[in-house]
Structures are given as C-alpha cells and as structure tokens.
VMD Tcl script that draws the C-alpha trace (Angstrom):
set ca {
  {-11.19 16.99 -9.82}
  {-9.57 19.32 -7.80}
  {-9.37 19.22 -4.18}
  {-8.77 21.70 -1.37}
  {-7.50 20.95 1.66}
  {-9.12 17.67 2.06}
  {-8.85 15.21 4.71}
  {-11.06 12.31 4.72}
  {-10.65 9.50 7.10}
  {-12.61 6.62 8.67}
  {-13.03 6.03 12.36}
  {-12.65 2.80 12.23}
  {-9.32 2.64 10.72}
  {-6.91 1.22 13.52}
  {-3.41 1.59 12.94}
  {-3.60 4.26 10.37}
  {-2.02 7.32 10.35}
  {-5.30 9.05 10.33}
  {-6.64 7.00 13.21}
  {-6.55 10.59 15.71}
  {-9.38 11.23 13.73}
  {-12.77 10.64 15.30}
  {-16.39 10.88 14.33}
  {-16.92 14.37 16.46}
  {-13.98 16.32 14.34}
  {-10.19 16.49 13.42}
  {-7.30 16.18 15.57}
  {-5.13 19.33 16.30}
  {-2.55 20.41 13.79}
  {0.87 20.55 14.95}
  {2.86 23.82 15.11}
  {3.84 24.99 12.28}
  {7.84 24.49 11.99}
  {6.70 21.16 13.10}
  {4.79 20.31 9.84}
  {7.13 21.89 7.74}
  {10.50 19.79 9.76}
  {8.07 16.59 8.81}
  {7.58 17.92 4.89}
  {11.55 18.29 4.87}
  {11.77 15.09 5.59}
  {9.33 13.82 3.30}
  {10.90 15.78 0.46}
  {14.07 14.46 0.97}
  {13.39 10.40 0.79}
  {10.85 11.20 -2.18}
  {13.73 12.87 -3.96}
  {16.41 9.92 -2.86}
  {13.59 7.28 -4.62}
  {12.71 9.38 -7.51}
  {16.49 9.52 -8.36}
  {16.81 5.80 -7.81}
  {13.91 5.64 -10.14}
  {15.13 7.79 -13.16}
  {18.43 6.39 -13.11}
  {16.94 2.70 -12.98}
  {14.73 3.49 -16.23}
  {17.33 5.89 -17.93}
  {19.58 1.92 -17.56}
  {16.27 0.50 -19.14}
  {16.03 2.65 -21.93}
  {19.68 2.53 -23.00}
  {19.76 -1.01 -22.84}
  {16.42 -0.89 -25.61}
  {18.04 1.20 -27.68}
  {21.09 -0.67 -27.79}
  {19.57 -3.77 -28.35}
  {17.23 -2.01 -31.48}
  {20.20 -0.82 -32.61}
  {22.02 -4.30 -32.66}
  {18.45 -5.53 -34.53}
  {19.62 -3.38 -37.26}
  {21.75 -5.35 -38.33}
  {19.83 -8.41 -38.78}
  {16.54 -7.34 -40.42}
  {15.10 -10.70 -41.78}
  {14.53 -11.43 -37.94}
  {15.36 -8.75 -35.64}
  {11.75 -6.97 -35.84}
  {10.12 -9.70 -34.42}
  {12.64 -9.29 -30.96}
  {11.73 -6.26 -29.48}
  {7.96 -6.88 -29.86}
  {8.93 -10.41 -27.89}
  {10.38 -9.24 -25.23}
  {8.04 -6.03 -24.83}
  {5.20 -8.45 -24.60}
  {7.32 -11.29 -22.03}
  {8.36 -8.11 -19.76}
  {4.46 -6.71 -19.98}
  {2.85 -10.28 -18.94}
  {5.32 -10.51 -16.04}
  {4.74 -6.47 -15.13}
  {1.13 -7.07 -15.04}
  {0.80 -10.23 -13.37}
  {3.21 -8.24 -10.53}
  {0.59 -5.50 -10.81}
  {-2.52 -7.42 -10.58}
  {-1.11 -9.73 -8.01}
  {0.19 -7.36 -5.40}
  {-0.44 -4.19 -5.70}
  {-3.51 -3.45 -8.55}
  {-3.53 0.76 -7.52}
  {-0.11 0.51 -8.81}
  {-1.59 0.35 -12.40}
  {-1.75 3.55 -14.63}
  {-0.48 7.08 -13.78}
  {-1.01 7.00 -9.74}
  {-2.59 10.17 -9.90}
  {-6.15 9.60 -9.91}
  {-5.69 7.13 -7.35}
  {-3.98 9.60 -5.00}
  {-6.72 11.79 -4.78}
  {-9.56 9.30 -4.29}
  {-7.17 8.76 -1.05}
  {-7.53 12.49 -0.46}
  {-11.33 11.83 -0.19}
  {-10.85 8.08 1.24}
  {-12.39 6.49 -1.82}
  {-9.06 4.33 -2.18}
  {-6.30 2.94 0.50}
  {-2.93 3.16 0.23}
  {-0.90 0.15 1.00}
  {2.48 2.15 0.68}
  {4.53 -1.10 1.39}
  {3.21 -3.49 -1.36}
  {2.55 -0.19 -3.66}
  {6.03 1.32 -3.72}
  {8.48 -1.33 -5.09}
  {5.79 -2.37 -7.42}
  {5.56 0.88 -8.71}
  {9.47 1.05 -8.54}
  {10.56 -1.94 -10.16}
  {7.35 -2.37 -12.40}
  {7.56 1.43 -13.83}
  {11.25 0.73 -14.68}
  {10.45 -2.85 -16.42}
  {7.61 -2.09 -18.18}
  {9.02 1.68 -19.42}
  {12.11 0.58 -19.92}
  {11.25 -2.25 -21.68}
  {8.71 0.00 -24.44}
  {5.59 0.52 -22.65}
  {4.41 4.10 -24.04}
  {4.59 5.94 -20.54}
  {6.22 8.18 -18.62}
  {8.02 8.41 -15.25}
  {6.43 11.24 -13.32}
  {3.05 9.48 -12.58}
  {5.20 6.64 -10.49}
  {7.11 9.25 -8.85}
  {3.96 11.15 -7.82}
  {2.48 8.08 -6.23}
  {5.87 7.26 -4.22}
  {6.43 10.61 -2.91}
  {2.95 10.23 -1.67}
  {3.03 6.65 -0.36}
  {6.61 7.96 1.33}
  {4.61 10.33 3.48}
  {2.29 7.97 4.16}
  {4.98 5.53 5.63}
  {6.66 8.41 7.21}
  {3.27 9.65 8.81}
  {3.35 7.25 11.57}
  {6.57 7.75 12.73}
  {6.49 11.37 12.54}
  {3.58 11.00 14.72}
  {1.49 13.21 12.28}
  {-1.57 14.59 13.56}
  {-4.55 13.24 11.15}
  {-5.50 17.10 10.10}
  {-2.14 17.82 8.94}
  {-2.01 14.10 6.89}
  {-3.19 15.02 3.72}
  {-0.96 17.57 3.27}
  {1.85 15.65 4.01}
  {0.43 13.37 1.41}
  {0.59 15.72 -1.05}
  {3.91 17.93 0.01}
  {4.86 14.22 -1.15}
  {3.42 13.71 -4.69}
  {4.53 17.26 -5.40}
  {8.28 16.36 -4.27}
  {7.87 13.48 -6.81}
  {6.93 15.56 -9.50}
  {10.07 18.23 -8.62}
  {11.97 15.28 -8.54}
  {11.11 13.71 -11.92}
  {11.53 16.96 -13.84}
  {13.97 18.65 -11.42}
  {11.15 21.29 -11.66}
  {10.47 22.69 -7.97}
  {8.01 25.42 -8.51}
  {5.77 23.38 -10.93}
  {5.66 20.25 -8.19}
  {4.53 23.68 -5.69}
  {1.83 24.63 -8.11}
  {0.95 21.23 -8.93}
  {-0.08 20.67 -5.20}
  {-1.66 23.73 -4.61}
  {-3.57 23.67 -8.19}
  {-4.60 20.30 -9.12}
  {-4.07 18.29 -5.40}
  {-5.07 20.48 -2.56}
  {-6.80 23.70 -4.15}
  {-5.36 25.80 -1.53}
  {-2.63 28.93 -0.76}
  {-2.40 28.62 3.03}
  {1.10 28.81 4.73}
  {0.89 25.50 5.78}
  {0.13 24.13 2.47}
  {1.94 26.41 0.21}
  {5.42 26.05 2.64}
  {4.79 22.41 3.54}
  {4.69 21.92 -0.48}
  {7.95 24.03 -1.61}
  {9.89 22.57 1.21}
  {9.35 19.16 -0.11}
  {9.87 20.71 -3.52}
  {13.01 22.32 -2.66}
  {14.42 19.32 -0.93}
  {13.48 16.81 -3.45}
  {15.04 19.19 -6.07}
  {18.42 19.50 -4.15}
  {18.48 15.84 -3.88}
  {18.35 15.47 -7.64}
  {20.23 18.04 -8.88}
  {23.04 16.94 -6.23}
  {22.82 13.21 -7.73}
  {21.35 13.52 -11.30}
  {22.74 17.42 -12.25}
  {20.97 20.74 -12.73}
  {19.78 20.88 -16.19}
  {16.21 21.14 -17.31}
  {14.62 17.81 -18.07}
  {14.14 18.55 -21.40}
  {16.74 21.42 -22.26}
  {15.57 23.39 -25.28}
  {19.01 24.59 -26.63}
  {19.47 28.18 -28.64}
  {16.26 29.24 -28.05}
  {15.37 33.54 -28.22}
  {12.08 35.38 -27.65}
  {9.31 35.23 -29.95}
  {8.32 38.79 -31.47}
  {5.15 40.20 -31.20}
  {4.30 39.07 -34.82}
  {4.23 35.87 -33.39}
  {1.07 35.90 -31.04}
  {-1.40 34.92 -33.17}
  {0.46 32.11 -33.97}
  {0.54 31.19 -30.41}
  {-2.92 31.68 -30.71}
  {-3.21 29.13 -33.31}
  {-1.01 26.78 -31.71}
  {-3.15 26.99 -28.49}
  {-6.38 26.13 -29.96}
  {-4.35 22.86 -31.53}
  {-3.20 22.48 -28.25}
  {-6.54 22.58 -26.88}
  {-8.00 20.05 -29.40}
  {-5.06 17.83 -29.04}
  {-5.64 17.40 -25.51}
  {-9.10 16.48 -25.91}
  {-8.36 14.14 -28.56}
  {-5.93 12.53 -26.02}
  {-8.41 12.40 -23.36}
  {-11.06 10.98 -25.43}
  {-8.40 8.62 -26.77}
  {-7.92 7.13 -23.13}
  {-11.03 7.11 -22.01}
  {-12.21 5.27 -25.44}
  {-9.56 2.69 -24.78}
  {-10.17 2.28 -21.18}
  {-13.95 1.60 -21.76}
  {-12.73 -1.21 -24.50}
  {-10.46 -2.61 -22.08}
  {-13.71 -3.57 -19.65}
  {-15.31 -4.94 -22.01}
  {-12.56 -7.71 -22.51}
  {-13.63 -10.18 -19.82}
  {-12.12 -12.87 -21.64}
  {-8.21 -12.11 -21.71}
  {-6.72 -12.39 -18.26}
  {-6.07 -8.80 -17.02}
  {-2.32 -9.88 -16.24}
  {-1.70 -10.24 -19.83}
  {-3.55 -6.48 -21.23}
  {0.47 -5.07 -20.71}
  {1.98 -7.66 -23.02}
  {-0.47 -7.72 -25.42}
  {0.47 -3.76 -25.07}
  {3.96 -4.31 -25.23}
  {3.70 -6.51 -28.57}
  {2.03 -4.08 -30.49}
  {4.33 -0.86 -28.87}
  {7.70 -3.52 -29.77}
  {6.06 -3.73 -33.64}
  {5.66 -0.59 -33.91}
  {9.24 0.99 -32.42}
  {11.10 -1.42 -35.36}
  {9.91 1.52 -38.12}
  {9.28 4.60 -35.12}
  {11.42 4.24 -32.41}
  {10.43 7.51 -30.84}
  {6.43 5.74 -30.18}
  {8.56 3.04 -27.48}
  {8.83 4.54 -23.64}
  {8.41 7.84 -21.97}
  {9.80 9.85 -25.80}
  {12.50 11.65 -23.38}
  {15.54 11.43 -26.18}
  {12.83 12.24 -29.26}
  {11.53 15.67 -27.24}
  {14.95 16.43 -26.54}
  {15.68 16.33 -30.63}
  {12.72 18.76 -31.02}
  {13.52 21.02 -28.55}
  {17.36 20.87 -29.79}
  {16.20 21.65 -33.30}
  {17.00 18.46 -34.42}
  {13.18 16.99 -36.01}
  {12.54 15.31 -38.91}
  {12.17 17.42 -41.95}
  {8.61 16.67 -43.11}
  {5.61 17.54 -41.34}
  {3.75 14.52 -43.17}
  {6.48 12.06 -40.91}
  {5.32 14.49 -37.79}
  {1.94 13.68 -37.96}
  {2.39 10.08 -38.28}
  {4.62 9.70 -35.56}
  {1.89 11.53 -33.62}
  {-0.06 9.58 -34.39}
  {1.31 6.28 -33.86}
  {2.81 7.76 -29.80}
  {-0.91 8.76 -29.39}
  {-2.22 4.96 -30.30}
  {0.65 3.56 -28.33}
  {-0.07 5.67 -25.03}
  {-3.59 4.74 -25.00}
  {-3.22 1.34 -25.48}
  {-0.23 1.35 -22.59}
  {-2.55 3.22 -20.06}
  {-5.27 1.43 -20.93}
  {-3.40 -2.30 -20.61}
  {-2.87 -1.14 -16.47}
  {0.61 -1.28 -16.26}
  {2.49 1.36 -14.00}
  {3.57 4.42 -15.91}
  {1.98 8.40 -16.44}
  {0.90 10.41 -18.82}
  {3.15 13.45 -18.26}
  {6.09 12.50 -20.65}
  {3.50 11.10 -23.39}
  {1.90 14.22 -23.31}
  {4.42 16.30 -23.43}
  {5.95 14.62 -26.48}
  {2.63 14.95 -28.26}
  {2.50 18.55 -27.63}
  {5.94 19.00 -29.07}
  {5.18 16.84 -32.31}
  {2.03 19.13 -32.33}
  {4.14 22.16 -32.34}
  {6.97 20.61 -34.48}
  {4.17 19.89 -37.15}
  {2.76 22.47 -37.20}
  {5.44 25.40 -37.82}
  {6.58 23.01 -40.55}
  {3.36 23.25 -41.81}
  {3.52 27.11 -41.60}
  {7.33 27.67 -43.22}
  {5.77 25.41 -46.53}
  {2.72 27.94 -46.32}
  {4.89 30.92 -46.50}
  {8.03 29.51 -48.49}
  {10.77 30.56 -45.43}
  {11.51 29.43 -42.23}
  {11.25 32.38 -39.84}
  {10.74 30.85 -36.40}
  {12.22 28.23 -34.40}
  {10.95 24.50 -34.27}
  {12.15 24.32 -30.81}
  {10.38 27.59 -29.49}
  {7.09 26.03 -31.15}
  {7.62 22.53 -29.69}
  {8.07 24.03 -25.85}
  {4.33 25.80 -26.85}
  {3.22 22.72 -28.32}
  {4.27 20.77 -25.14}
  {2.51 24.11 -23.00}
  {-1.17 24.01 -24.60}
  {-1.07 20.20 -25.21}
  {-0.90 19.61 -21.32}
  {-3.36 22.12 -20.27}
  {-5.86 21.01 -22.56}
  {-5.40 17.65 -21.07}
  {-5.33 18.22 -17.81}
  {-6.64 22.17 -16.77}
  {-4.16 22.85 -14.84}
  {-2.88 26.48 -16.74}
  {-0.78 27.32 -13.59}
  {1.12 24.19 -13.30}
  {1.80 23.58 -17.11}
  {2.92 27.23 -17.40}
  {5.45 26.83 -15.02}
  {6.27 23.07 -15.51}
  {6.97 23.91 -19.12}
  {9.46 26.76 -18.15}
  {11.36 24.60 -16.02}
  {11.76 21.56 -17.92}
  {12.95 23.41 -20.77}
  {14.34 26.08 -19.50}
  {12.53 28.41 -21.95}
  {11.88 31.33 -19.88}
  {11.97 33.69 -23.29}
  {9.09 32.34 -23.95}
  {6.95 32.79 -21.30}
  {4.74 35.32 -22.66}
  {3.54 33.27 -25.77}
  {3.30 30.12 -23.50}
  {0.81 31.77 -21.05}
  {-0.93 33.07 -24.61}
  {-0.69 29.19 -25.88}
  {-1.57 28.25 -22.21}
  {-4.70 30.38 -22.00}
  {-6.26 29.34 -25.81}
  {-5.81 25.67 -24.79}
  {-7.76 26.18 -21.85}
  {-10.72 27.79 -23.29}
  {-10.67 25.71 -26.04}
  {-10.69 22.51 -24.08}
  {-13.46 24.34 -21.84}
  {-15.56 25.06 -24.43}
  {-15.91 21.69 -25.45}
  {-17.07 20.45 -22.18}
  {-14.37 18.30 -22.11}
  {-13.15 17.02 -18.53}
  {-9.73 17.54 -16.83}
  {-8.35 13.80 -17.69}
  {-7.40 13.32 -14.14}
  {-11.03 13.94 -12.61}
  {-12.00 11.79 -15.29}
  {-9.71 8.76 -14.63}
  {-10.92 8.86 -10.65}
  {-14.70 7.88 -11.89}
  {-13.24 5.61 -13.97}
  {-11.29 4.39 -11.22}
  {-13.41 4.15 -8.89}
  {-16.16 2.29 -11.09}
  {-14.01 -0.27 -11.84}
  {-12.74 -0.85 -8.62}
  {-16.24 -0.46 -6.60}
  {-14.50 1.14 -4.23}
  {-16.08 3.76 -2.02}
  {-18.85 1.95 -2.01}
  {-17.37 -1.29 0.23}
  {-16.91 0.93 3.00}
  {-19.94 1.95 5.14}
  {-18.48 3.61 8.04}
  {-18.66 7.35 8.03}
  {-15.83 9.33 6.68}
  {-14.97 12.79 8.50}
  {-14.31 15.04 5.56}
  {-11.67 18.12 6.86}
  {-11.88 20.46 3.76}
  {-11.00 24.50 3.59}
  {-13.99 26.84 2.37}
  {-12.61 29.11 -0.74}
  {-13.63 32.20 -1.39}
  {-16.31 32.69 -3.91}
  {-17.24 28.71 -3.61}
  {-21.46 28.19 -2.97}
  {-21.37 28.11 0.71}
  {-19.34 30.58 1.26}
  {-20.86 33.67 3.73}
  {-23.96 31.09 4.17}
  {-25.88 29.87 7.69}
  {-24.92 26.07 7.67}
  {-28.79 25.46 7.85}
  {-28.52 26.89 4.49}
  {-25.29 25.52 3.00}
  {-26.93 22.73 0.95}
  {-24.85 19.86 2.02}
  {-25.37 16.07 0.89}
  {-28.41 14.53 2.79}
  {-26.71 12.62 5.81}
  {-23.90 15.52 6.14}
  {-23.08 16.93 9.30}
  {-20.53 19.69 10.45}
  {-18.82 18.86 13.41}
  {-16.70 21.60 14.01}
  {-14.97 24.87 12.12}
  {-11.87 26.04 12.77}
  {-11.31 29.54 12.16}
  {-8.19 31.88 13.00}
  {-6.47 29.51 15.01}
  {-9.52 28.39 16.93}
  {-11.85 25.20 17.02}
  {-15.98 26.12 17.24}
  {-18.44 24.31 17.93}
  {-21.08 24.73 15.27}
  {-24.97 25.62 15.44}
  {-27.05 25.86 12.23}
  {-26.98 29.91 12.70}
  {-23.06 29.48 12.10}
  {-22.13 31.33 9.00}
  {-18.99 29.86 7.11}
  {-16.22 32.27 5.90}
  {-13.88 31.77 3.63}
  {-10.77 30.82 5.08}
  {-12.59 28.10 7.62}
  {-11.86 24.61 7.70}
  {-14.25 22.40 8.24}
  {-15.16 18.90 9.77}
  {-17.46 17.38 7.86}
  {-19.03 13.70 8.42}
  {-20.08 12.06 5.46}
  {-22.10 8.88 4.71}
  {-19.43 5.86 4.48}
  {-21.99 4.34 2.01}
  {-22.39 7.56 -0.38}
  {-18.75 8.46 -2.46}
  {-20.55 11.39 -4.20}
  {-20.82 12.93 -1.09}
  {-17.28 14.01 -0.56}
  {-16.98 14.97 -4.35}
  {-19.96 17.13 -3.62}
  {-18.46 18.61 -0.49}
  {-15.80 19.54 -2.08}
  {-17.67 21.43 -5.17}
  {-19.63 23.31 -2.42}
  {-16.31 24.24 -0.59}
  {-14.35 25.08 -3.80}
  {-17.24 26.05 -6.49}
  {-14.88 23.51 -8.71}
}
mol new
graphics top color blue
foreach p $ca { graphics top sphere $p radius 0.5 }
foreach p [lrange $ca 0 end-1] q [lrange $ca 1 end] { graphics top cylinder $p $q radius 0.2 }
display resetview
C-alpha cells in the first residue's frame, strides 16, 4: 500500500506527539525551514544508530564465519554447532521480541505504515533497542535477513522520540516519521537518493517541497554520517563493470520477466509461510526464531551464503567471483529463498531488502550462465547481470520501479547500466502486474494487522490528514459526490497556504490536503481514503 501524505491520529491520545490534533481538523504546519531544521536533525541521529547498527552486525557476522570456519576443521561434530547456537540465540531473540516489543518482529516496514494510518502504535522506547540488539543477534547469529528493515523502523521511531521535543506540529508528524525511515534506508545502503524515492514512492506518495526536502535532508544527513564513519563505497560495489550494448536488451528483457516471476515466487513464498506459522498454536511463539535458526545453522554447514543478510556472497557476484555452475546457482537460490521465508515467517527482527537482493543476483548469476552454455562463449558479464537480477527481483517484489532503479545504482555503483536496469525494471513490473500479484509490503500490513487485531481495539475516531493526487477518483469532484466511507467527514481543506472550511458544494483539487475523520471502529476506512485520494 502506498500512502500519500497521511496523517492519522486519535483525539484521545494524551501525551502523543500527535495530540495537537483534534476531532474538527489538523494543527498548523510549521514554517518551512522549521520542518526541514527538525528533518536535519532527525537524519542525523538515524544515521548515528544505523551506523551503530551495521557495525554491530558486520562484528556478528565475522564472528560466524570465523567460528564456521574453525568447524572445518572438526567435521565429525562441528555441523551440529552452528545449528545450536542459531537456534539458543533465536529462542532468546524471540522471547526478547515477544516479551517487549512484538512490532519489533519482521521487516518494520509494514508496521510503519499502519502507523501512518494509526492502525499500529509506536512505542519507540521499548521498540528501538529491541530492534537494535535483537536485529544484530539474531542476523548475526544466521537468521536469513537483512539490515535495512531495522534501520527503517529506527529512523522512524527516532522521529517519533524526537517529535516531542521538537515540539512538532501533528500535520507535519508523519512526515517527520518518514524523512526518518528514509534516513534509515540511506543509511543502511549509504544510498541517499533511493531512501528520497523510497519516501516519496512507497511511504508518503507525494512530491511536495515539504515532503520531497524534509526527505533528502534526512537522506543527505544520514548519508554524511555514514560515509564519515563507515566510508563512501557502494554497499555492494560491483567492480569492472562497462555498459551493456544494444544487443543486449532483449536479454534484459528476459531477465526482467525472471525478475518479475521471482518476485512473486518470493512473495507467495512469505505469505505461504506466514499463513503456516498461524496455524501453529501449539509451539510457543518465542521459540518460531530458534526453530528458524536450527534449520538456517543446518543448512549454512554445506551453503554458507543461505546464513544472514548474503552481504559477502552478493559482493562475490557482483565482483565476478560466482560459482561456476548454474546447477549450484539454482540450488543456492533455492535454499536462501527457503531460509528467508522461514526467518520472516519465525517473527524475529530483520528485512527483506538484503534477501532479496541476493536472490535477484543468484537469478541473474544463473541465468547468464545458463545463456554462455546455450551459446558456447561467454560474452557478457556475470556481474552486470547480477546488478539486473538484483533490479527486477526487487521490483517484482515490492512495485516500487522508482526506488529499486535508483537503489540498485547506488548500492552498486553501476550507473553504466542504467538503461538496461530501467528495461529489467520495467518487464518486472508488468510482469508482476499482470499476475495480480500484490506489492509484498501492502500485503504484509493485512497480514499484520489480522494477526494483531489491531485497528479494530480502538474506537475513537481517527482524523485522517491525506493530500489529493492528481488523477486519483475524487479529484475535481463536489465532496457530496466524492464517495467517501459511510461515517467519513471532511473537516477542513487546506489549499495554497490557506485552511477552508468545507460545504458539500466544495470541489477538491489536486494539490489539497485534507482533514478527514474516520470511524475509530472501521480500519478499511483509512485504506479506502487513501485509494480515493491517490487512485492507488
């Protein structure tokens, strides 16, 4: 689901940063420099904790690899360690998890926007060193996940601690929130521009100033925080690479259609595994990321590249360095596809991102291997297919074209390619469109909200503050006509600069923002707010 411009509070939230809000409308924005000073700010301490976290799991993951590669040497017995402490460091991740902090499970993404609509809370001070210190155990340790989900959700929960005492008005809240989560993602992937698309694409569905700056200051920030502790090279540098010829295209054509199909496999995948996971009401929930662990700890004795986020086996690919055979490829897909769905699904803290992106470059890897045995010569890269594989992969996953476009360039620094990966890009999408397949994060909300009832425990009214897009269904339309949820009511529309006081002969433009009160007891009736406001 994407959102635009939402704010969505309750009235009867005392203490809360949104508590200006009231049931007749949305408090005043602050000036602009104002909001952008606060998004500065907000940027900066999501960059200083997103560096604290990379380094903390980067520790993690050296200290697994060292101890698999001390295993080696005693192979009667040594399989059966890993798998032992995977599973003692899962069991103690998720009974953290469960205990204190249960939004801290999984990616942190779907859970940020059902805050957007005020489906979910965020308790920032029992989420964040959960999500800290649980992402770095449970990753570290073998968990198939990735870091950029936890640093999402921090950034965010940083602007929500830093809302307060920046005394931020409750209209200009949500996108402090996410000017946060998009400083996370700059952070984890010292990839600025993609965290700025990211917000305005996936998050907030809007290209005002105030959104737009407010994100890329944070980015910016963030990004100078990271490349001034952690260094300035691409996340996952792709080394010798040159431009693809023309010839090439309709091989990027090919590889977006796999693309497209692998990221609906992956969906399905989680989704499948999330379902089974409900359905085991007899194994304590605290225990789902050990029993993970186990099984990920097996399974990295004979495939080390299935344990953690994949960072040092992407590198290899996009270095040139893969495995000769596409048949060992495909397997190792395989098995990191298994292992990521079982991880998510177990609830322990970790994303998607880094999974996914080492599936699409195994995808890639495969399948130029595949193509060089076809025609009896290597004549392009493995790298330059892996960085498309990683492109088309993500997009058919999560239908974001914009963000993975750019988030690909910057992580691996393949800007020759950026042609063929908007070509990749743009088959993925329509291939993962045409199947009717959801965008994986709109599809782990429902699921997110089903199994944790909320939105429905909360009966007050919720003042929806949501920006009308052009081209969306209520756009040039009398409010008497705009087909809003039954129990819906405008309460004011600010336009140019100016608050009015609606009648139901007000037309809405595109450009407005709107108040919107919303049934407390009804959670599709933000979701179908924002469809009406958006045409998403």
């Amino acid at each position: 689901m994407a959102f635009m411009g939402v704010n969505s509070t309750s009235p009867t939230a005392p203490g809360s940063a949104t508590h200006e809000s009231t049931l007749f409308g949305s408090a005043a924005r602050a000036p602009r420099h104002v909001h952008f000073a606060r998004t500065a700010v907000v940027g900066l301490c999501a960059g200083l904790l997103a560096v604290g976290f990379r380094r903390g799991l980067a520790l993690a993951e050296a200290a697994r690899e060292d101890l698999l590669a001390a295993l080696r040497d005693h192979p009667a017995w040594g399989w059966a360690v890993l798998p032992v402490v995977t599973g003692c460091v899962g069991c103690v991740v998720g009974w953290a998890t469960q205990r204190f902090a249960p939004e801290a499970a999984g990616s942190g993404i779907p859970h940020l926007k059902g805050v957007l609509l005020h489906l979910r809370t965020l308790g920032w001070a029992r989420l964040v060193p959960v999500k800290f210190l649980g992402g770095i155990a449970g990753i570290g340790a073998g968990l198939s996940l990735g870091r950029e989900g936890p640093t999402v959700q921090i950034g965010a929960a940083v602007a929500r601690a830093l809302a307060g005492p920046l005394r931020t008005p409750a209209a200009d809240v949500p996108q402090l929130f996410s000017a946060g989560a998009g400083a996370g993602l700059a952070a984890a992937f010292n990839a600025p521009l993609a965290g700025l698309i990211f917000v305005v694409e996936e998050l907030q569905r809007e290209l005002s100033s105030r959104t737009a700056g407010g994100a890329l200051i944070a980015t910016v920030c963030a990004t100078v925080v990271t490349q001034w502790l952690a260094g300035d090279t691409p996340a996952f540098e792709a080394r010798g690479l040159f431009p693809l010829p023309l010839s090439a295209v309709p091989l990027a054509i090919v590889m977006g259609l796999l693309g497209g199909l692998g990221g609906v496999v992956f969906n399905r995948s989680l989704l499948a595994t999330l379902g089974g996971v409900q359905r085991l009401d007899r194994i304590p929930r605290w225990s789902l990321p050990g029993l993970a662990g186990l099984a990920v700890g097996l399974a990295a004795w004979w495939l080390p590249g299935v344990a953690g986020g994949g960072h040092s086996m992407a590198e290899r690919l996009l270095s040139g360095g893969a495995p000769a055979s596409a048949a060992f490829l495909a397997l190792l897909l395989g098995t990191k596809l298994l292992a990521t769905s079982i991880s998510y699904g177990s609830g322990a803290p970790g994303g998607i991102f880094a999974p996914m992106l080492l599936l699409g470059a195994l995808t890639g890897a495969a399948f130029i291997r595949l193509v060089e045995v076809a025609v009896a010569s290597p004549q392009y890269q493995i790298q330059a297919f892996a960085v498309l594989g990683m492109a088309a992969f993500f997009v058919g996953s999560v239908r974001a074209p914009l963000t993975g476009i750019v988030l690909i360039s910057e992580l691996t620094g393949g800007y020759q390619l950026l042609f063929p990966i908007c070509v990749a890009s743009l088959v993925a999408y329509l291939t993962a469109e045409g199947l009717r397949n959801r965008p994986i994060y709109e599809a782990l909300l429902e699921v997110d909200l089903a199994r944790s009832g909320h939105g429905r425990s909360h009966p007050e009214p919720r003042n929806v503050y949501i920006g009308v897009q052009r081209g969306a269904p209520l756009a040039y339309l009398p409010i008497a006509k705009a087909g809003l949820p039954r129990g819906c009511l405008i309460t004011a529309v600010e336009r140019s600069g100016l608050t009015l006081i609606p009648s139901a002969d007000t037309v809405l433009l595109p450009g407005d923002h709107i108040s919107i009160l919303a049934p407390g007891d009804r959670p599709e009736a933000p979701l179908e707010i924002v469809r009406l406001c958006t045409g998403l």
